[in-house]
N, C-alpha and C positions, 0 to 999 in steps of 0.2 A: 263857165263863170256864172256867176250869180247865187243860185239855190242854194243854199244850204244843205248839205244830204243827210236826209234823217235815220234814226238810227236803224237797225234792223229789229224786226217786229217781236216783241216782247224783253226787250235791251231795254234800260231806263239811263237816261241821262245820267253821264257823270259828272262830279263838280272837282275831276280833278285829285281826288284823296283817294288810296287803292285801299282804306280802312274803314269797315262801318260804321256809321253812328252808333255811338253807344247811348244805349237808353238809359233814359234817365231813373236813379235809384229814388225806390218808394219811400214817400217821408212817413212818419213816427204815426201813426190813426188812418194811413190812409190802406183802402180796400184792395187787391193788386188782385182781378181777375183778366181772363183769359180773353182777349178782343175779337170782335166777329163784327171785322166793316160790313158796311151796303153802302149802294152810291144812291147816292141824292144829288139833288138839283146844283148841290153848294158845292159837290167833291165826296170824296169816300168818308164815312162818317162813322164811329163805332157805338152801336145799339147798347151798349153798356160802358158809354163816355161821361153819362152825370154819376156814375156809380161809385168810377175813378176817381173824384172827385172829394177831395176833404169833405165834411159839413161839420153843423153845430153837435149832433149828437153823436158822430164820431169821436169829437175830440170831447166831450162830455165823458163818454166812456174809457175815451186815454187818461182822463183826472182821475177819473174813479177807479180805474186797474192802476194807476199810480198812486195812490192814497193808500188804497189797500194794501198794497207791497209797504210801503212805510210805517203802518200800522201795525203790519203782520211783525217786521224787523222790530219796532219799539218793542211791543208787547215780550219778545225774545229777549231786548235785553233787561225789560223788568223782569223775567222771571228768573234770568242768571244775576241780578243784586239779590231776589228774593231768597234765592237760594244760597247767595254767599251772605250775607247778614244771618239765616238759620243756623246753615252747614258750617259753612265757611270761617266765621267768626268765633264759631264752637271748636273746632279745631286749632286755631289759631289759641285762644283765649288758653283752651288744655297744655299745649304746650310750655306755651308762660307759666302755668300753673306747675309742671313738673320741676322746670328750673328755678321757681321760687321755690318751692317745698325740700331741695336739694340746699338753696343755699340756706333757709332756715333751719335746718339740720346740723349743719356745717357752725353756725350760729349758736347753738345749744348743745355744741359738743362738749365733755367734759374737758373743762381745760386744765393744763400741764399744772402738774404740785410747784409750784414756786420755791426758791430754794430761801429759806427763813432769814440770811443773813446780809441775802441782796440788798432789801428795803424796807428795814425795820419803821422810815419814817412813815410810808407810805397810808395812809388813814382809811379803813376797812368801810368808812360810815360814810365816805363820799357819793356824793348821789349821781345814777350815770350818765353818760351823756346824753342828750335828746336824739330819735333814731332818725337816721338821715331819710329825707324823702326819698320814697320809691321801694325802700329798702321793708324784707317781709319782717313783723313783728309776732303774729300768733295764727294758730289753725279759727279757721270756723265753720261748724255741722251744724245742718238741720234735718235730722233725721225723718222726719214727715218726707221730702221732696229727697232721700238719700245722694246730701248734697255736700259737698263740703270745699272749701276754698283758702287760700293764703292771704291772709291781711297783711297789707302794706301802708306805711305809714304817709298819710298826705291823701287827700282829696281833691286834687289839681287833675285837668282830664288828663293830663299824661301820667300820672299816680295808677290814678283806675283804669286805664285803659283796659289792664291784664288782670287786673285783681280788683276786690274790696277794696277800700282805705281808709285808715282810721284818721278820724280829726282828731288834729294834732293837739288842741288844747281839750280837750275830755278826757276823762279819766282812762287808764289803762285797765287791761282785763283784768275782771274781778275786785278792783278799788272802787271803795268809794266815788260815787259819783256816776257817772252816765258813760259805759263807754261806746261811743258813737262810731259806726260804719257807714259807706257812702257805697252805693255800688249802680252799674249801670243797667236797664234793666233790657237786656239781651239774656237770649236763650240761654245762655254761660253763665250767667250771674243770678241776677235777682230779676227772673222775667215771673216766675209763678209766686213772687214773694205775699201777695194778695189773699194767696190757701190757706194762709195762717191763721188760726185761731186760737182764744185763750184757752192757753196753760200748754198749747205743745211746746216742745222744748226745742231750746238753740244751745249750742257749747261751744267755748270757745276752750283750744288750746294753748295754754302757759308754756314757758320753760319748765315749772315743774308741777306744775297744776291743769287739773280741768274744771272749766268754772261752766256751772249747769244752771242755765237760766230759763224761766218760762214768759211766755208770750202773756202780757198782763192787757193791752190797749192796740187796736191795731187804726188808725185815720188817714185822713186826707188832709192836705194842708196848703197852702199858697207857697213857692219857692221864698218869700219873702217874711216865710214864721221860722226863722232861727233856733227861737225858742223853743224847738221843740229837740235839739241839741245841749242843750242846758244842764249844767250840773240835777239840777230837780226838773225833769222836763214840764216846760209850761209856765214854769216859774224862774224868771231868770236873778241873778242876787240872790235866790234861797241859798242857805249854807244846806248840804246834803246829807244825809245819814242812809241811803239806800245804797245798795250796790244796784246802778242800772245797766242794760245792753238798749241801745235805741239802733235800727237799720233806717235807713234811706235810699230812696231810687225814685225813678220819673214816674209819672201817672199822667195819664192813661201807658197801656203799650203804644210803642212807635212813636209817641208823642211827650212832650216836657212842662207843659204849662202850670202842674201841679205834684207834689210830691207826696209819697205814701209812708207812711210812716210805722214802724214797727216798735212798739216798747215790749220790752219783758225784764224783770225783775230774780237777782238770785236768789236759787233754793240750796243748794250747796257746794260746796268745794269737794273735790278728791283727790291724794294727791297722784301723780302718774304712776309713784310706784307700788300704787297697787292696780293695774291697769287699766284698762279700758272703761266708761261710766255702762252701765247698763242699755243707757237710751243708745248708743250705738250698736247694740248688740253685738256678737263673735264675731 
């Protein structure tokens, strides 16, 4: 009785658990080298225990390899918008482009002889109906940028989205008056419209005409000068006697704060059937 009996030599106390401590998992910056105790005065002590040890420029260095990683991933996904606004939009915009050029087709088919005794009352000289938004109205080339696109009537951003659009109160192709286009200025549309210069030519296709116009004025202007939409562009109230074509899009690229402005002026009509205008070449 009494003593306690100690354990046998090199045995270490048990606390009862037949399971080892499990070590503790290294946090997020901290160092996890290999430990080599020595005994000191205090108990067994490891020679590389401040090492272990989080600091300041550990975790300095865990912000900065974490930033970095965030940066790297931004940078990845501006370059796949970059590429889907060039590519991507280009693609998109072409196919809309096929389906309209299909239904204005469809649009300008000859239509069926009407049988003379159906509707005698009916009045030859009625004027047609205005063309529903969205819906394609005429071709337009610019042979310089071997470019060419379906105009759709209406300037609303869901009009242009896919196409040109023509304002609705300006003149139609080839009439008297200014006939105005709106278009956005992406790779698809009117991104290089700025190359223009006077006298190359723009054509627009009719139902049964191509109306051949040249670049007379090319500017810059405030979103806020209309007038430049205008039966006589710049002059609003003029009664007009030109046939005009005016383009519009944003200015700068990427950017909207200002608007670039295309006039050109017709040099002549041809009709379709004798085909193609020259400036398009074979």
């Amino acid at each position: 009785m009494g003593a306690v009996p100690r354990p046998p030599k090199g045995e270490e106390p048990s606390d009862g658990s037949d399971q080892p401590a499990e070590a503790p998992k290294p946090r997020r910056g901290d160092r996890v080298v290999q430990l080599r105790p020595h005994q000191t005065g205090e108990g067994y002590k490891s020679v590389y225990s401040e090492l272990t040890r989080p600091s300041i420029w550990s975790r300095v260095r865990t912000g900065l390899r974490f930033s970095g990683e965030l940066l790297i991933t931004f940078g990845l996904v501006v370059l796949l918008f970059a590429g889907y606004e060039i590519w991507g939009k280009s693609a998109i915009v072409d196919a809309h482009q096929g389906e309209l050029s299909e239904q204005l087709a469809q649009a300008w088919a000859p239509e069926p002889e009407t049988d003379p005794t159906v509707s005698a009352s009916a009045s030859p000289s009625a004027k047609p109906k205005p063309a529903v938004h969205g819906t394609p109205i005429a071709g337009l080339y610019i042979p310089k940028f071997d470019k060419e696109w379906i105009v759709v009537e209406g300037v609303g951003q869901k009009d242009i989205r896919y196409a040109p659009g023509h304002y609705p109160d300006s003149a139609g192709p080839g009439q008297v008056g200014n006939f105005s286009v709106a278009g956005h200025r992406n790779r698809a549309t009117f991104w290089r419209l700025d190359e223009l210069r006077k006298g190359d030519p723009i054509l627009v296709e009719g139902r049964n005409d191509w109306y051949v116009y040249q670049v007379t004025e090319s500017l810059i202007v405030k979103p806020t000068q209309v007038e430049v939409v205008a039966p006589v562009p710049g002059r609003p109230g003029v009664k007009p006697t030109k046939r005009m074509l005016t383009l519009t899009t944003c200015n700068p690229k990427f950017d909207n704060y200002e608007r670039l402005i295309i006039h050109a002026e017709l040099t002549r009509t041809q009709p379709k059937a004798e085909g193609r205008p020259a400036e398009l070449g074979t």
